[in-house]
C-alpha positions, 0 to 999 in steps of 0.5 A, a space after each residue: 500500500 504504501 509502494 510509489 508503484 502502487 498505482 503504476 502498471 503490472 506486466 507479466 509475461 510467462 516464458 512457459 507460455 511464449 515461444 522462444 523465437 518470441 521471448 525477447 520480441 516480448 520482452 524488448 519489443 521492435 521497430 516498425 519494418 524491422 521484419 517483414 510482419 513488423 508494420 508498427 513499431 511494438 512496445 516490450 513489456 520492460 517498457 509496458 511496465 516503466 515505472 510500474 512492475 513486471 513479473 517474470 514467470 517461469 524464467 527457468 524456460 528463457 534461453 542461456 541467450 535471452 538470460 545473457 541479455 536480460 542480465 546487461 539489459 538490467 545492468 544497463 538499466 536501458 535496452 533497445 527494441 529490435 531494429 533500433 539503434 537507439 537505447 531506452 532507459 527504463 525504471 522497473 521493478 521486477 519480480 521474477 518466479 519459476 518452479 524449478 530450483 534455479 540454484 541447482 539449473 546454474 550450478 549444472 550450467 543451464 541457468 546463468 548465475 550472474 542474472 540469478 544473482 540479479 534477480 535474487 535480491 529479495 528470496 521467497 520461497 512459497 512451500 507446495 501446498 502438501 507441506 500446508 495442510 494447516 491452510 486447506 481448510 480455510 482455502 477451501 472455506 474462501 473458495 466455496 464462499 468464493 463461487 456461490 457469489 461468482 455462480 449466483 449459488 447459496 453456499 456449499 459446506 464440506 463434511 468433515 469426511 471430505 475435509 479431511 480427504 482434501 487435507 489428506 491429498 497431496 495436491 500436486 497442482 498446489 492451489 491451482 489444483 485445489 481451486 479447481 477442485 472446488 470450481 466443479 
């Protein structure tokens, strides 16, 4: 609440889910004419998101070469979009998450250590869901409330039969999984 970027854009982007041809297009944008399908110039989400916050998702699926450039890229503090000569400053926080241990992908080569170490200023580390089960209980209460008011429904309960099923499940998904337990 208290965060000059509180009210600033919030740009995510999930490797996972680009294709790696794609990924710095994503990230830095281009210029206009830079490749045959390029007819106006692109905005990057590091300049969507100036000011404001990106979040990069799954950042175990960038290339070793996207990483190299991500890493001058916040260095520099400035990048230049595809077909550009011309650099653009820009002022980002960013926040950076993946589901691999991204220690061990740089220690085996596969993760560069140097934008590892740049993105790791402040570490979180969420544990699965299977080593909350204390949480189960009151996620499943907000999610049941959740969508008896998205579908228009009264209220479902658990039994306790069930409660302590749902407790007991491993929950591969995480709360994903859960949620959509819930939904159906």
């Amino acid at each position: 609440l208290e965060s000059p970027r509180r009210n600033k854009r919030f740009v995510q982007i999930n490797f996972a889910a680009i294709p790696e041809d794609l990924i710095e297009d994503e990230l830095f944008g281009h210029v206009k004419n830079h490749f045959p399908r390029a007819d106006k110039d692109k905005k990057g989400k590091l300049l969507l998101a100036d000011h404001g916050t990106l979040f990069l998702d799954e950042i175990h699926e960038m290339s070793l070469r996207t990483q190299a450039k991500l890493a001058q890229v916040i260095e520099d503090q400035a990048f230049e979009p595809f077909g550009s000569n011309e650099s653009i400053p820009f002022e980002t926080r960013i926040i950076a998450a993946t589901s691999s241990n991204i220690k061990e992908l740089a220690a085996a080569g596969k993760y560069r250590n140097d934008l590892f170490l740049k993105l790791n200023i402040i570490p979180m580390s969420i544990p699965p869901l299977r080593e909350r089960k204390e949480d189960i209980p009151l996620l499943v209460d907000h999610f049941l409330k959740y969508f008896s008011v998205e579908h228009g429904k009264k209220k479902k309960t658990m039994s306790k039969e069930a409660m302590k099923a749902f407790v007991n499940y491993s929950w591969p998904g995480n709360v994903s999984e859960l949620i959509n337990v819930i939904e159906r």
